[in-house]
C-alpha positions in Angstrom: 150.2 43.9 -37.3 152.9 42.7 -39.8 152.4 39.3 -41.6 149.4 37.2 -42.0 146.7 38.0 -38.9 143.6 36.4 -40.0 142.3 33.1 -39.9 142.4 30.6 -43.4 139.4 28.2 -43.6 139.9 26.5 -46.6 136.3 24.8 -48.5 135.3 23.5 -52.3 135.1 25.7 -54.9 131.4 26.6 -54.9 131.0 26.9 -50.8 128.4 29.5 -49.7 130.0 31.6 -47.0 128.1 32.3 -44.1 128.4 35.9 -41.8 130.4 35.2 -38.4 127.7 37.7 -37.4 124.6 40.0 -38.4 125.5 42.9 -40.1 125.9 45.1 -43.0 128.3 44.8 -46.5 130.9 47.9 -46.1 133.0 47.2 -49.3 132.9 45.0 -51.8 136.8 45.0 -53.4 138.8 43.3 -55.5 142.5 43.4 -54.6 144.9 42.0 -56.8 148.0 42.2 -54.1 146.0 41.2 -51.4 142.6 39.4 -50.4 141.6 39.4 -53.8 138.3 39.8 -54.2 136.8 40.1 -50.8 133.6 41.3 -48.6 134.2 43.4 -45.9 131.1 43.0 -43.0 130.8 45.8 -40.0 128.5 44.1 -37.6 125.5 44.9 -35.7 126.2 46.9 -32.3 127.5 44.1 -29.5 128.0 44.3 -26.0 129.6 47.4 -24.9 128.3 49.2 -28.3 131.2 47.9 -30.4 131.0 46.6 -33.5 133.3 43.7 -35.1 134.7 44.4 -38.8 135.4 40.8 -40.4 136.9 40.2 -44.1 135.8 37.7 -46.3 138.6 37.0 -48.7 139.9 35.3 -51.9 136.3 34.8 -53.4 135.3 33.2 -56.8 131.8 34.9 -57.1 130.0 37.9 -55.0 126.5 38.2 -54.8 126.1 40.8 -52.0 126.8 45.0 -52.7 127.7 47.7 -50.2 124.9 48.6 -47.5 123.3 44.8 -47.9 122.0 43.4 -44.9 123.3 40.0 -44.0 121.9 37.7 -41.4 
């Protein structure tokens, strides 16, 4: 998809993140051109055994590394 396709929720400096969903860390990047440094999260299986990828961008800290459960 060209352009922006993702959703901006802006919160304070300092503002834990939370998982849309229950999954596992697949990359932990830091992107100079893009998100910045971001989380990438592959959930658990849903309905109809897909799974929902969701991107956590423009982050000060990160605490998590790839493979880490999150709940």
């Amino acid at each position: 998809m060209a352009g922006h396709n993702g959703i901006d929720i802006a919160m304070a400096e300092g503002t834990p993140i939370l998982a849309a969903l229950e999954g596992v860390v697949f990359q932990v990047k830091d992107d100079p051109r893009g998100y910045g440094k971001h989380v990438q999260l592959v959930s658990d299986r849903i309905r109809g055994g897909l799974y929902i990828s969701t991107i956590y961008g423009h982050c000060n800290d990160i605490i998590v590394t790839p493979g880490a459960r999150v709940v």
